[in-house]
C-alpha positions in Angstrom: -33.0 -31.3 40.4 -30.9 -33.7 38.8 -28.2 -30.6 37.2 -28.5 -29.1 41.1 -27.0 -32.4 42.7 -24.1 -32.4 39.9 -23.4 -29.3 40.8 -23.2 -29.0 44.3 -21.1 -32.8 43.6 -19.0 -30.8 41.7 -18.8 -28.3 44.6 -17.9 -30.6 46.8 -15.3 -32.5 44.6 -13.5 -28.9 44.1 -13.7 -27.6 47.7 -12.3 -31.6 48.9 -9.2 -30.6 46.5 -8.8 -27.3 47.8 -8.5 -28.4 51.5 -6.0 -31.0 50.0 -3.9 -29.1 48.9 -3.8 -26.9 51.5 -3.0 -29.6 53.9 -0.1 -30.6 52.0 1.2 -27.4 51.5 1.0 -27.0 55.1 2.6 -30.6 56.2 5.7 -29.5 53.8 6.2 -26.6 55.9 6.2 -28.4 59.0 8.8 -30.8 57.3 10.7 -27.9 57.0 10.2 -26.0 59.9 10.9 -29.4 62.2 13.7 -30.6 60.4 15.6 -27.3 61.2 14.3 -27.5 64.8 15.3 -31.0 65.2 19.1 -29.6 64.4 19.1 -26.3 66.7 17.5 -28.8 69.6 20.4 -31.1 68.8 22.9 -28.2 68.3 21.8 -26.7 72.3 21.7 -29.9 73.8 25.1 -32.0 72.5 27.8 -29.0 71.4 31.3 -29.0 72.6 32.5 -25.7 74.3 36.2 -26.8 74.1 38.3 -27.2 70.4 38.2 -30.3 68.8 40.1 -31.8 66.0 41.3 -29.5 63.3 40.9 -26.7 65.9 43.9 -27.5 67.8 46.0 -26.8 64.7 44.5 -23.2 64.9 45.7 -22.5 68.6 48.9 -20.7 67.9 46.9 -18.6 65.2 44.6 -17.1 67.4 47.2 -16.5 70.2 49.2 -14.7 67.5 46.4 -12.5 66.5 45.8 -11.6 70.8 49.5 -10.2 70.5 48.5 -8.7 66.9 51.2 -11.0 65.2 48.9 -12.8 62.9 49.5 -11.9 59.5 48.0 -13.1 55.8 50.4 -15.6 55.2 49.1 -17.1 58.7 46.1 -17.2 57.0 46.5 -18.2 52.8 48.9 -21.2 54.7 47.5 -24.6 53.3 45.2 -26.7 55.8 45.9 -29.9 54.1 45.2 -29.3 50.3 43.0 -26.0 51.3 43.6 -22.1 51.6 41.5 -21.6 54.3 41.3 -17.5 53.7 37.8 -16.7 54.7 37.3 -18.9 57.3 40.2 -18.7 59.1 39.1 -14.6 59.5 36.0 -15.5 60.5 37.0 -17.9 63.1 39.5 -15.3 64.6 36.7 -12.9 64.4 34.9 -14.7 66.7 37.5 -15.7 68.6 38.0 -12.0 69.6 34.7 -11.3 70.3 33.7 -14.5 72.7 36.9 -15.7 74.1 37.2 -18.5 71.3 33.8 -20.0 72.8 33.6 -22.4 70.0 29.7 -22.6 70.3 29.9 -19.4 68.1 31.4 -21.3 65.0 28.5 -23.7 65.5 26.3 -21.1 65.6 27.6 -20.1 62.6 27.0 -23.2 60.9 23.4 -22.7 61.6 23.4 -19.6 60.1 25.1 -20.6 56.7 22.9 -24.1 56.3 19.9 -21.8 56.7 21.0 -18.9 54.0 21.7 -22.0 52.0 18.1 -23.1 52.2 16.9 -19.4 52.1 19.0 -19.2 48.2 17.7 -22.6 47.1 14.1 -21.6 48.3 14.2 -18.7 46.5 15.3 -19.8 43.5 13.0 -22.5 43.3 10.1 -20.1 43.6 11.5 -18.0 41.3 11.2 -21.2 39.3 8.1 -21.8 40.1 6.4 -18.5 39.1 8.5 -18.0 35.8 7.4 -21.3 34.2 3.7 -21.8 36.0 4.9 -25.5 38.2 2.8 -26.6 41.3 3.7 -28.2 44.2 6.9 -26.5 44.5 6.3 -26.5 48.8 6.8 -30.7 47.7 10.6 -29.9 46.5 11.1 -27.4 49.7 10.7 -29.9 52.0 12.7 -32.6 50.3 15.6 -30.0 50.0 15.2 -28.7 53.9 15.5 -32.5 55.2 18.8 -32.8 52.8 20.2 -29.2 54.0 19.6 -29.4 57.8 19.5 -33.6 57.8 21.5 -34.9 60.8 23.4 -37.5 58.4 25.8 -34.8 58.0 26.3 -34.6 61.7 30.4 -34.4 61.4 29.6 -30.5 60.3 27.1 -29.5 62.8 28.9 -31.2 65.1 32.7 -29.2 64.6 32.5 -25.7 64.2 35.5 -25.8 62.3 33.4 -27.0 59.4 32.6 -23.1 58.8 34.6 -23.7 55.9 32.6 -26.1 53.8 29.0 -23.9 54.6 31.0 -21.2 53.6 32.1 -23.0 49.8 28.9 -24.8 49.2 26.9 -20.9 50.1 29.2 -19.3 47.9 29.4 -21.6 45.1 25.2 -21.8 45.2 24.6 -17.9 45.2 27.5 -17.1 42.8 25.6 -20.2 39.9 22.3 -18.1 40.4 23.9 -15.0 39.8 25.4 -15.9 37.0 22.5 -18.1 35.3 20.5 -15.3 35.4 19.6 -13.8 32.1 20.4 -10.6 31.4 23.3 -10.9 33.3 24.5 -7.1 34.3 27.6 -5.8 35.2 27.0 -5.9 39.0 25.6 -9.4 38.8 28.7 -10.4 37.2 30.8 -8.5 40.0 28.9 -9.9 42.5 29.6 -13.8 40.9 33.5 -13.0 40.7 33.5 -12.0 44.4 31.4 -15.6 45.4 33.9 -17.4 43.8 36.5 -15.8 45.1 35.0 -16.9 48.9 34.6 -20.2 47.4 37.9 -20.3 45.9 39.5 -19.3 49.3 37.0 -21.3 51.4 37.7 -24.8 50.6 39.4 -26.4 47.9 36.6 -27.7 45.5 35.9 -23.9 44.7 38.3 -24.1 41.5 35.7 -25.8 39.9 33.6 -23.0 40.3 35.5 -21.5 37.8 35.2 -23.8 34.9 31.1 -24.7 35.6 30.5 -20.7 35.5 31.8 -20.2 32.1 30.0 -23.5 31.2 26.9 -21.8 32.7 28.1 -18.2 30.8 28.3 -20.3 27.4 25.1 -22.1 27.9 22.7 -19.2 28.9 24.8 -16.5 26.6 25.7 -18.5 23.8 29.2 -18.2 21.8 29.1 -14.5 21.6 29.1 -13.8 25.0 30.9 -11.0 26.5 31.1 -12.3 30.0 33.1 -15.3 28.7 36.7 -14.1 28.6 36.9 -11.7 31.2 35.1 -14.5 33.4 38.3 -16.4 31.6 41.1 -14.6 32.2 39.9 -13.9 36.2 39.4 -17.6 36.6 43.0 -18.2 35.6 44.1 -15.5 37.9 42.4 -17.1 41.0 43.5 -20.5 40.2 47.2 -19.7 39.1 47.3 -17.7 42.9 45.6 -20.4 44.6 48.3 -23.1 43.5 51.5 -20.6 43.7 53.7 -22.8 46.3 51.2 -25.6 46.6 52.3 -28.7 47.7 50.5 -32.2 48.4 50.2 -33.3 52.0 52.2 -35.8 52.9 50.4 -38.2 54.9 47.2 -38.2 52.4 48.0 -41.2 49.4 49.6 -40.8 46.3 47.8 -38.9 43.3 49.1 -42.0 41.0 46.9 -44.1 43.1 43.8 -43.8 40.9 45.9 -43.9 37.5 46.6 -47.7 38.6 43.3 -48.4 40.7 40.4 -46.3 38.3 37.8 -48.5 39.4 38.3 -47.4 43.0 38.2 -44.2 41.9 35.2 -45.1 40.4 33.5 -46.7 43.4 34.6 -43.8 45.7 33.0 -41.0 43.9 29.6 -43.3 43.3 29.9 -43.8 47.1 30.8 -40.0 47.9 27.2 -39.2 45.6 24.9 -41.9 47.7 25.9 -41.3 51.2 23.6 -38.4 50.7 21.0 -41.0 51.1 22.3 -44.1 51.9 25.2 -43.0 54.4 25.1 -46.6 56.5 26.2 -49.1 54.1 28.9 -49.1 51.1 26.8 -51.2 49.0 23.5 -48.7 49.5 25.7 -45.9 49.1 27.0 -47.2 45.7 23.8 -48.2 44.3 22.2 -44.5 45.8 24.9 -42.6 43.4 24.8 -45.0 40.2 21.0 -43.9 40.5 21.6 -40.2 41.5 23.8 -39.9 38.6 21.8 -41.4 36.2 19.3 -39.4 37.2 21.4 -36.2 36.7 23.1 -37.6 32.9 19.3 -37.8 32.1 18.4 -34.0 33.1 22.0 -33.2 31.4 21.3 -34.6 28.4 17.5 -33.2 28.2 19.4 -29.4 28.8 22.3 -30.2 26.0 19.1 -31.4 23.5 16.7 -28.6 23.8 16.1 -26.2 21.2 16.9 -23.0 23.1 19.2 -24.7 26.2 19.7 -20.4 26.8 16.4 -20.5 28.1 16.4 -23.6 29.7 15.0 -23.3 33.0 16.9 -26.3 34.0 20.2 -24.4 34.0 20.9 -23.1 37.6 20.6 -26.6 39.0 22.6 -28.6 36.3 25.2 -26.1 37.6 25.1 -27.0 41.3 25.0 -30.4 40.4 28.1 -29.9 38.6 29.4 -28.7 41.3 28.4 -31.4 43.6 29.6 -34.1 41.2 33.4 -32.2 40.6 33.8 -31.9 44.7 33.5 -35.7 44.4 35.8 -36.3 41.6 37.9 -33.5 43.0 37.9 -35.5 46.6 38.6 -38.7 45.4 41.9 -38.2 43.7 43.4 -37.0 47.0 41.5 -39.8 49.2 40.3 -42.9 46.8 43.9 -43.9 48.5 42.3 -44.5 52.2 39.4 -46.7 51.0 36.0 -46.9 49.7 35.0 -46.2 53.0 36.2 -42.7 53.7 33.9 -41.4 50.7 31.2 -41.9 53.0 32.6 -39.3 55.7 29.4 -36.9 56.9 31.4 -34.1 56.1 31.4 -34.5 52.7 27.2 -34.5 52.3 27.5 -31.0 52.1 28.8 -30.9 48.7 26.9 -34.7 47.7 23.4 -33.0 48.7 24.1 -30.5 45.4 23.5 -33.4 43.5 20.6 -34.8 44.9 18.7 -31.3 45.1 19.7 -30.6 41.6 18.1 -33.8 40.7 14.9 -33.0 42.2 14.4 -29.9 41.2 15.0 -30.9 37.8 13.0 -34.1 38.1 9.9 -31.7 39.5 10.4 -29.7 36.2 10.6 -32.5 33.8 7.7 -34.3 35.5 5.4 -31.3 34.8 6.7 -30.7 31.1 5.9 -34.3 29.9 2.5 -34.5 32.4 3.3 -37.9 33.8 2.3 -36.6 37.5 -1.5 -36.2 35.9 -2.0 -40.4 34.9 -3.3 -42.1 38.1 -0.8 -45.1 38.4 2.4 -42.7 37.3 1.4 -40.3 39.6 1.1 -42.9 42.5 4.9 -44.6 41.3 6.1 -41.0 41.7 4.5 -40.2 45.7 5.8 -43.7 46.3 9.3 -43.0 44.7 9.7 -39.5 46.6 8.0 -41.0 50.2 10.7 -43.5 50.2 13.0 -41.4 49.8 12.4 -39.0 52.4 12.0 -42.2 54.7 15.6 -43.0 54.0 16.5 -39.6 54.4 14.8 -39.2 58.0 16.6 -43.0 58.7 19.8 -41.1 58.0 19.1 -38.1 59.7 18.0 -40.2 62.7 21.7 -42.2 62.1 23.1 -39.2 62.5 21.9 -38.1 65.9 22.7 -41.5 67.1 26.4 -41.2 65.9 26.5 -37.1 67.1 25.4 -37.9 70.1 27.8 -40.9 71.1 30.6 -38.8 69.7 29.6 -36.0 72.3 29.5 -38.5 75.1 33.0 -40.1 74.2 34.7 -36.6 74.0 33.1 -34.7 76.7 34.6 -37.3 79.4 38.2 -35.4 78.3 36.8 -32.0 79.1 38.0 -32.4 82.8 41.7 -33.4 81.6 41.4 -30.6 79.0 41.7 -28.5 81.9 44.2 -29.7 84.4 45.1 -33.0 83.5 48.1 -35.1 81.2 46.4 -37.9 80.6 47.5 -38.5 77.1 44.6 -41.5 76.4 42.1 -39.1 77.5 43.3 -36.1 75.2 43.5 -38.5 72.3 39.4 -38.0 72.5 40.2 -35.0 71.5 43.1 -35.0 69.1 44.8 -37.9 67.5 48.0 -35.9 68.6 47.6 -35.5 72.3 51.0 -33.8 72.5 49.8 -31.2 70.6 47.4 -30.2 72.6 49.4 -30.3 75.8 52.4 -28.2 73.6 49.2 -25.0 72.8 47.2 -25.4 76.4 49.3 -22.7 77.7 48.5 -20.4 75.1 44.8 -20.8 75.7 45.3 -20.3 79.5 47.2 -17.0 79.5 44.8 -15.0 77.2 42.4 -16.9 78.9 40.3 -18.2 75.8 38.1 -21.7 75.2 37.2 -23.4 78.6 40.0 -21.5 80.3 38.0 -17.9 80.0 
C-alpha cells in the first residue's frame, strides 16, 4: 500500500508539471499574439491618411514618377546621411497603386515588424532543437513585446519609417544566412543581396559589412573562402555608397565627440537603454551600462570557447553587433543635439538588437551552467525577466499615450491640409510649413493623398 501511494504521489507531482508547463507555454503565446494586436488595434484606430514629416520632402518625387520623370538619381539622392534606394521604390510603388494613401506604408510596417519576429522565431527554434534548450516560448514572448512594443511608436506611427524595418529585416536575415554552417554558394548570394537592401535602406547597413566577415572568420576560421570575396564586395558597396557624400548641414559637427567623448559616451549608453527605459535619461543610461554588460559578458564567453565555430551563440552576438554599431554609428552624427535625442523612438528599432541578443544568449548560457535548476537562482532569474517585461509593457503603454496625443495634435491640420494657409496649423505637420504649401498643388492635380 505504502509503494501504491508514492506512486500515484509521484503521478500526480509529474501530471501538476505537465499542466504547468503547458500553461506557460500557452500564456507566452498570448503575450505574443496580444502584443501584436495591441499594435494593429492602435495602427486602425490612430493612423494619419495625409504625409507627415519626412514625407513632404518626397512630394515632388512621386509627382515626377506620375509624369514618368523619376529617375535613379531621384532615388540614390541622400535623405540626410542616407541613400534611401529601396525604400524610396517601395514607397512610389505604393504610391502608384493607392493614390499615395499613406496607410499603405504603415501597413507595410506591420508587415516588416512581423517577418522580423517570424526570422528571430525561427532561428530561435532552430536554436532550440539543435542544442536540446526548454522554455524557448519564455524568449518568444520577451522578443514579441520588444519587436511590436509601442515605445517605438515614432515608426508605427510614420510610414516613412519603411526604411528602418527594411535595414534592421535585412541586416537580421542576411547574419543568419551567413552564420549558418556550411555556408553554400546560394546562402552566400543570398547574404550579399541582404546587405545590399541594408546598405541602400538606411545608413547603419555599412556595418553590416564589417560584422559579416567577423561572423565569416568566426564560424569558418582563417581559411575561409567566403572571406575575401565577402571583402572585396564589401568595399565595393561602401566605396559606391559614399561616392559624392556629403554631411548635412544643419546636423552638428563630426569634431563634436573628438572634444566632448564622454557625451558620446552617454549618448550611445542612452541610445541602448531607451529599449527599456525610454522615459527618463538617467533610466536609460543605467538600462544600457547593464545591457551592455550583459552583452561584453556573452562576447567574451564566445571569444573563450574552445570551438567559438560552433558556438551556438554566434548569430545573436552578430545582431547585437549590429545594434551596438547603429548606436555608435548614430551618435557621431547626433551626440551634437544632446543626450536627449538618443532616446528618439525611432531609434529602438536598431537598440532592440541588443536587448534580444542578450536574451537569447542569456537563455543559452543559463541552461549550459544549470543555474535555472537551484530553487533561489531560479526564482532571482523569473524575478529578473518579470520585471523586465513590466518595464517593457510600462513603455509600450508610454508609447500609446505619446502616439495617441501626437495623432490628436496633427489631425486638427488635416482640414487646413486641404484648403487652408494657415501656416501655424501646417507647422503640425511640417516644421517648414512653406513647403508644404510650395508641393500641395502637385498632390491635387494627380489627385493623390487626401486629395484623391
Amino acid at each position: 500500500m505504502g509503494e501504491q501511494k508514492i506512486d500515484a504521489y509521484c503521478r500526480r507531482l509529474t501530471i501538476r508539471s505537465d499542466t504547468c508547463k503547458v500553461t506557460e507555454r500557452y500564456l507566452c503565446y498570448a503575450v505574443v499574439s496580444a502584443s501584436f494586436v495591441f499594435l494593429v488595434a492602435m495602427m486602425c484606430l490612430y493612423s494619419l491618411d495625409f504625409p507627415y514629416l519626412d514625407q513632404w520632402e518626397f512630394v515632388s518625387s512621386i509627382g515626377k514618377s506620375f509624369d514618368g520623370g523619376v529617375t535613379l538619381g531621384d532615388l540614390w539622392g541622400q535623405h540626410n546621411e542616407h541613400r534611401l534606394i529601396f525604400p524610396k521604390a517601395l514607397m512610389l510603388v505604393m504610391a502608384h497603386m493607392s493614390g499615395w494613401d499613406v496607410r499603405w506604408e504603415l501597413a507595410t510596417n506591420v508587415i516588416l515588424g512581423s517577418s522580423l519576429f517570424a526570422v528571430l522565431a525561427a532561428q530561435i527554434m532552430a536554436t532550440a532543437r539543435r542544442n536540446r534548450l526548454r522554455r524557448a516560448h519564455l524568449v518568444l514572448a520577451w522578443v514579441s513585446l520588444m519587436v511590436f512594443s509601442l515605445n517605438q511608436w515614432e515608426n508605427w506611427f510614420l510610414g516613412w519609417q519603411l526604411q528602418e524595418f527594411m535595414n534592421v529585416l535585412a541586416a537580421v536575415s542576411g547574419m543568419f544566412v551567413l552564420s549558418r554552417r556550411p555556408c553554400g554558394k546560394s546562402a552566400f548570394a543570398v547574404a550579399i543581396f541582404l546587405g545590399v537592401i541594408a546598405t541602400y535602406s538606411f545608413a547603419n547597413g555599412m556595418a553590416y559589412w564589417v560584422i559579416g566577415a567577423m561572423v565569416i572568420a568566426l564560424s569558418s576560421g582563417r581559411r575561409s573562402k567566403e572571406l575575401p570575396a565577402w571583402v572585396a564586395v564589401s568595399v565595393i558597396v561602401i566605396a559606391s555608397y559614399l561616392y559624392d557624400y556629403h554631411s548635412p548641414e544643419y546636423h552638428p559637427s563630426i569634431g563634436y565627440l573628438v572634444f566632448h567623448p564622454l557625451d558620446y559616451g552617454g549618448y550611445v549608453l542612452k541610445y541602448l537603454g531607451a529599449a527599456m527605459v525610454d522615459f527618463s535619461e538617467t533610466g536609460a543610461l543605467l538600462a544600457g551600462c547593464l545591457c551592455l554588460a550583459c552583452f561584453a559578458k556573452a562576447t567574451h564567453a564566445v571569444l573563450e570557447s574552445e570551438s567559438p565555430s560552433e558556438s551556438p551563440f554566434i548569430p545573436y552576438l552578430a545582431i547585437g553587433l549590429y545594434g551596438l554599431a547603429s548606436a555608435m554609428i548614430t551618435g557621431v552624427g547626433r551626440v551634437g543635439f544632446g543626450g536627449s535625442q538618443a532616446l528618439a523612438p525611432r531609434y529602438i528599432a536598431f537598440s532592440n538588437l541588443v536587448w534580444i541578443a542578450d536574451a537569447a544568449m542569456v537563455w543559452m548560457w543559463l541552461h549550459k551552467s544549470n543555474i535555472s535548476r537551484v530553487p533561489y537562482q531560479r526564482k532571482v532569474v523569473v524575478g529578473c525577466v518579470l520585471f523586465s517585461m513590466g518595464l517593457i509593457g510600462f513603455g509600450c503603454l508610454y508609447g500609446a499615450y505619446r502616439w495617441t496625443e501626437r495623432y490628436h495634435f496633427r489631425i486638427e491640420a488635416r482640414t487646413e491640409l486641404l484648403d487652408g494657409d494657415n501656416l501655424d496649423m501646417l507647422r503640425r505637420i511640417f516644421p517648414i510649413p512653406e513647403k508644404i504649401v510650395g508641393v500641395r498643388p502637385i498632390l491635387r492635380e494627380k489627385h493623390l493623398s487626401i486629395f484623391r
